[in-house]
VOPAGU-2260 file (C-alpha; in pm, 1 decimal, decimal comma):
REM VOPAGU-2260
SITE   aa  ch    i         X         Y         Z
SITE  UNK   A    0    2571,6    1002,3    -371,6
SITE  UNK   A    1    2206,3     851,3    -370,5
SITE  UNK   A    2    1956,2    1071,8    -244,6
SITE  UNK   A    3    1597,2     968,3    -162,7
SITE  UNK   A    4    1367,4     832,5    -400,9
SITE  UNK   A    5    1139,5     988,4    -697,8
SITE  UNK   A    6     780,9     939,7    -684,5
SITE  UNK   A    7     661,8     653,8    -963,5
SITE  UNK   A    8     471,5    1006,0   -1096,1
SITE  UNK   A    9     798,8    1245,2   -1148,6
SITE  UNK   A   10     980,5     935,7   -1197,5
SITE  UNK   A   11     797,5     856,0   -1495,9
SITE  UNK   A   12     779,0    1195,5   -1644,1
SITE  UNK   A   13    1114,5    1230,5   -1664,1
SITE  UNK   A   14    1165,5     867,4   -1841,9
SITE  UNK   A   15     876,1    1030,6   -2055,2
SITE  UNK   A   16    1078,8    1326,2   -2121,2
SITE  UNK   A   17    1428,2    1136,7   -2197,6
SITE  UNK   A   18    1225,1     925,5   -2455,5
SITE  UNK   A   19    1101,6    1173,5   -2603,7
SITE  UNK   A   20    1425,5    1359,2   -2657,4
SITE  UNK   A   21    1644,2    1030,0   -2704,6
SITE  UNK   A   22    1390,9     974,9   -3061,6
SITE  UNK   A   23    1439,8    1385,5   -3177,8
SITE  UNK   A   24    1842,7    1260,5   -3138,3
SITE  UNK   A   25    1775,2     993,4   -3359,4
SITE  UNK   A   26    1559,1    1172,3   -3626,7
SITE  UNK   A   27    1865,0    1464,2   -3574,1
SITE  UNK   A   28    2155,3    1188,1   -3641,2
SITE  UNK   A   29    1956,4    1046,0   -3967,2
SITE  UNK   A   30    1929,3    1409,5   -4076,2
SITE  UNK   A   31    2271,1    1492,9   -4081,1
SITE  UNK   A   32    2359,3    1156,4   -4191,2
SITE  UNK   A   33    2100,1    1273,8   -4511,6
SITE  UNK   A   34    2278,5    1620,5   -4540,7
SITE  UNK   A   35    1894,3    1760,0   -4501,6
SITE  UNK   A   36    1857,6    2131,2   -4482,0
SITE  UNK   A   37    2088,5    2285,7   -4164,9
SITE  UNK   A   38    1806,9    2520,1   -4050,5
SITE  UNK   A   39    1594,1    2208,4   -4029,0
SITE  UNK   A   40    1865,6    1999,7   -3810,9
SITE  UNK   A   41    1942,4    2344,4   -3570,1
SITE  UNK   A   42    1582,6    2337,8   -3488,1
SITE  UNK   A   43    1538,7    1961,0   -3407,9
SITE  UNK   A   44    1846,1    1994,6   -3204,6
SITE  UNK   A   45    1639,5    2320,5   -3014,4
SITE  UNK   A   46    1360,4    2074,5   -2926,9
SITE  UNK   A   47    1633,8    1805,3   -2799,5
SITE  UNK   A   48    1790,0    2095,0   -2590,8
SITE  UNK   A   49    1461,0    2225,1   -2446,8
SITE  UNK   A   50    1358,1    1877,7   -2384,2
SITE  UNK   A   51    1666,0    1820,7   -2183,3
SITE  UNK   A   52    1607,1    2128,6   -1964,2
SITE  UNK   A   53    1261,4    2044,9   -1920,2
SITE  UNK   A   54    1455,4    1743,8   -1722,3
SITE  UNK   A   55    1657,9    1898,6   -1582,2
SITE  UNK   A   56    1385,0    2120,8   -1406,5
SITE  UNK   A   57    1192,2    1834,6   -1331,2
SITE  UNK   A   58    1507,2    1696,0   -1100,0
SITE  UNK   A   59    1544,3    2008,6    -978,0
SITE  UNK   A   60    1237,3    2037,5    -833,8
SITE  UNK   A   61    1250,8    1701,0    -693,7
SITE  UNK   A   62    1595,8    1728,2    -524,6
SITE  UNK   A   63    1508,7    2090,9    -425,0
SITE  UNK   A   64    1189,3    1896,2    -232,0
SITE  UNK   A   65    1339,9    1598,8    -125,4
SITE  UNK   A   66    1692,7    1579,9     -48,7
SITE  UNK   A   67    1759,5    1925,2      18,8
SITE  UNK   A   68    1479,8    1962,2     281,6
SITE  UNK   A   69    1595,8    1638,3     405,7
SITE  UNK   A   70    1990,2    1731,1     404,7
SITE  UNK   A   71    1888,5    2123,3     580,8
SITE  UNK   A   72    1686,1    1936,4     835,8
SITE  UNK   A   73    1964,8    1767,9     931,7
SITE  UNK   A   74    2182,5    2026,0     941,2
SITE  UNK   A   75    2383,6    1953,0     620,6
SITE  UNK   A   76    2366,8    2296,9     460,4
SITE  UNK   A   77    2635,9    2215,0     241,5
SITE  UNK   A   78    2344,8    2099,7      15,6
SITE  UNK   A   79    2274,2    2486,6    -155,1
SITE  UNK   A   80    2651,2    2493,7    -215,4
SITE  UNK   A   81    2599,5    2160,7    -403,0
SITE  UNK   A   82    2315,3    2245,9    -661,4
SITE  UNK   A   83    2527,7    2567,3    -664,7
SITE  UNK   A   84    2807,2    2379,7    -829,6
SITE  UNK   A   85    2611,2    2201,2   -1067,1
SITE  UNK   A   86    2481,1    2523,2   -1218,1
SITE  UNK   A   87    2791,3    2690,0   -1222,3
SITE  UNK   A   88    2916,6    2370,4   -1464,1
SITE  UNK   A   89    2650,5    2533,4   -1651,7
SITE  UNK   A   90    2902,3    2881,6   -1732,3
C-alpha cells in the first residue's frame, strides 16, 4: 500500500540513517570475516541495531502524521490496528 509522501527533510534523514548503518554492516561483515575480537563485532552490531530503530522511529513518526491522520479523517480507523500489527511482528 503507498501512503502519502515524506518530506525531502525526513526523507533524507532516513537515507542518512540507512547509510550510515548499511557501512557499520560492512565494517561488521569484514570483522567476522577477520575473526576480530567477538565483544568488538557484538558492539558494532549494537550501533547497526540502534541505527535501525532510530529508522524505524523516524517512519513512525511520519506515518503516525501523515497517513494515519489522513486514513482517521476519512474514517479508515483500521489504520491503529495496522501499525498495531507491525509491532506485534516485533514479539
Amino acid at each position: 500500500m503507498k501512503g502519502q509522501q515524506r518530506s525531502e527533510d525526513v526523507q533524507k534523514n532516513i537515507i542518512h540513517r540507512l547509510k550510515i548503518a548499511r557501512g557499520h554492516l560492512s565494517k561488521v561483515i569484514k570483522m567476522v570475516e577477520n575473526q576480530d575480537y567477538c565483544l568488538d563485532v557484538i558492539h558494532q552490531s549494537q550501533a547497526i541495531q540502534s541505527s535501525l530503530k532510530k529508522v524505524d522511529g523516524l517512519l513512525l513518526n511520519n506515518h503516525l502524521k501523515t497517513c494515519v491522520i489522513a486514513q482517521v479523517r476519512e474514517g479508515k480507523v483500521e489504520a491503529v490496528e495496522e501499525i498495531m500489527t507491525v509491532f506485534k511482528k516485533q514479539e
